[in-house]
C-alpha positions as CSV (number, residue, x, y, z in Angstrom):
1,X,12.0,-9.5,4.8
2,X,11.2,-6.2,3.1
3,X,7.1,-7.2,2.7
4,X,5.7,-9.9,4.2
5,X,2.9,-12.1,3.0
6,X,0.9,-13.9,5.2
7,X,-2.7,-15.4,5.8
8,X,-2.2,-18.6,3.2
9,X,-3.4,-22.1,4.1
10,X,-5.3,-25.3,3.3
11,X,-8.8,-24.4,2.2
12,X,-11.1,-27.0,0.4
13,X,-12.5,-26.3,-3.3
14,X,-15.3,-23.5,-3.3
15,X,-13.6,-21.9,-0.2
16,X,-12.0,-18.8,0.7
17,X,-8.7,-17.4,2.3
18,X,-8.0,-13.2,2.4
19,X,-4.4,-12.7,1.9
20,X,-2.5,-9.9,3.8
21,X,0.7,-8.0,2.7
22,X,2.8,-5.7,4.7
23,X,5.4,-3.5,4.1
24,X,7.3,-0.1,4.9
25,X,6.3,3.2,3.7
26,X,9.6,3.3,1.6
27,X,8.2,0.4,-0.4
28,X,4.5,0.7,-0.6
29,X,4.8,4.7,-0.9
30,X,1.6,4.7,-3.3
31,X,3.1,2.3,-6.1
32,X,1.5,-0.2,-8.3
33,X,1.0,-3.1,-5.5
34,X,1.1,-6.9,-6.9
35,X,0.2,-10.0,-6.1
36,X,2.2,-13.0,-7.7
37,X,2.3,-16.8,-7.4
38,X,4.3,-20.0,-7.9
39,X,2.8,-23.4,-8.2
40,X,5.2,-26.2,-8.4
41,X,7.3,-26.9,-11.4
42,X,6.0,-23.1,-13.0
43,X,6.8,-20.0,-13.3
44,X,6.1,-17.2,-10.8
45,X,3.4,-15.0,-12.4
46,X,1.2,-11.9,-11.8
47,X,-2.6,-12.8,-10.4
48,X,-3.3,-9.3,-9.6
49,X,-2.2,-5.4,-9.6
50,X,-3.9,-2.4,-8.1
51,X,-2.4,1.2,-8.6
52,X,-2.8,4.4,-6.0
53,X,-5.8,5.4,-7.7
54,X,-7.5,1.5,-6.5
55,X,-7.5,0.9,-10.6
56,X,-6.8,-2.9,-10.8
57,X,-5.8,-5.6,-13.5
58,X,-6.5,-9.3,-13.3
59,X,-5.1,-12.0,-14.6
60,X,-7.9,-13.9,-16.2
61,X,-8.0,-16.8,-14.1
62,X,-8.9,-15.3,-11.3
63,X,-11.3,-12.9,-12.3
64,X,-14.5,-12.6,-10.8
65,X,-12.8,-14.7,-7.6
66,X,-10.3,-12.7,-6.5
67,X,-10.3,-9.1,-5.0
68,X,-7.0,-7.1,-4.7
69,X,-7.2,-3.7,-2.0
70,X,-5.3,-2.0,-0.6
71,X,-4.9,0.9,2.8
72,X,-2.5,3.1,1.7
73,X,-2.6,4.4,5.9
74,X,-1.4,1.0,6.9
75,X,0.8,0.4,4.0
76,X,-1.0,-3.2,3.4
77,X,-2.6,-4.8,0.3
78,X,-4.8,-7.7,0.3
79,X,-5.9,-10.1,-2.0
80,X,-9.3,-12.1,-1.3
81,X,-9.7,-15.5,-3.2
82,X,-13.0,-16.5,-3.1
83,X,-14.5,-20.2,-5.2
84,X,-10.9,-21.4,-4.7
85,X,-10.0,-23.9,-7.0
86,X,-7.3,-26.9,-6.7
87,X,-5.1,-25.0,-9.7
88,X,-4.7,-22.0,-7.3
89,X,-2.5,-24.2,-5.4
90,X,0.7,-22.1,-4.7
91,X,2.9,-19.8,-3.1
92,X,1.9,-16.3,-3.5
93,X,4.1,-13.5,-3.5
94,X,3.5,-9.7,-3.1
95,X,5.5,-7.1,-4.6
96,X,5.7,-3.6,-6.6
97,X,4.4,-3.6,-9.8
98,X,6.7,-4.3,-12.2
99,X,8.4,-6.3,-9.4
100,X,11.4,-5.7,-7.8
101,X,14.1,-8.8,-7.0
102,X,15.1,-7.4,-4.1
103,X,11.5,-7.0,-2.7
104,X,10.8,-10.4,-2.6
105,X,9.8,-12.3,0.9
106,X,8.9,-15.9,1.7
107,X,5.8,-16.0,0.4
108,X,2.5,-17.5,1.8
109,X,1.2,-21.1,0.9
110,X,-2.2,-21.2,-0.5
111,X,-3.2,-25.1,-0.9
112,X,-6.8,-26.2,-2.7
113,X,-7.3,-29.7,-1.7
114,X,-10.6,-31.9,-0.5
């Protein structure tokens, strides 16, 4: 698994999980970074995007509530979801932006639920 997501779980509504990504130099190598998810039954799609510069793009669901970074020394990008919500129930992803097919790992489960 060329980056691996991690840091997912069950969190209730109005809570908060920080999402960690890691990867090799040859992949993170300051590119656009992404964060993507999957909920059941839909397509994968972007949340977030932060470039080497720490410009970032939202998708507008999530903003205000989430917060991409990343530490360009570690070769890492995170992604903290605050004010979760049941609808951000799914798998996220991270990858280069665009995305690469042969860059994508298992994923990390991000369940909403009371």
């Amino acid at each position: 698994v060329q980056l691996q997501a991690s840091g997912g779980g069950l969190v209730q509504p109005g809570g908060s999980l920080r999402l960690t990504c890691t990867t090799s130099q040859n992949i993170f190598n300051r590119r656009n970074m992404g964060w993507y998810r999957q909920a059941p039954g839909r397509e994968r799609e972007l949340v977030a995007r932060i470039n080497n510069n720490d410009d970032t793009v939202y998708d507008e669901s999530v903003k205000g509530r989430f917060t991409i970074s990343r530490d360009n020394y570690k070769y890492t990008v995170y992604l903290q979801m605050n004010s979760l919500k049941p609808e951000d129930t799914a798998v996220y992803y991270c990858n280069r932006w665009p995305s690469r097919g042969d860059y994508w790992g298992q994923g990390t489960q991000v369940t909403v639920s009371s």
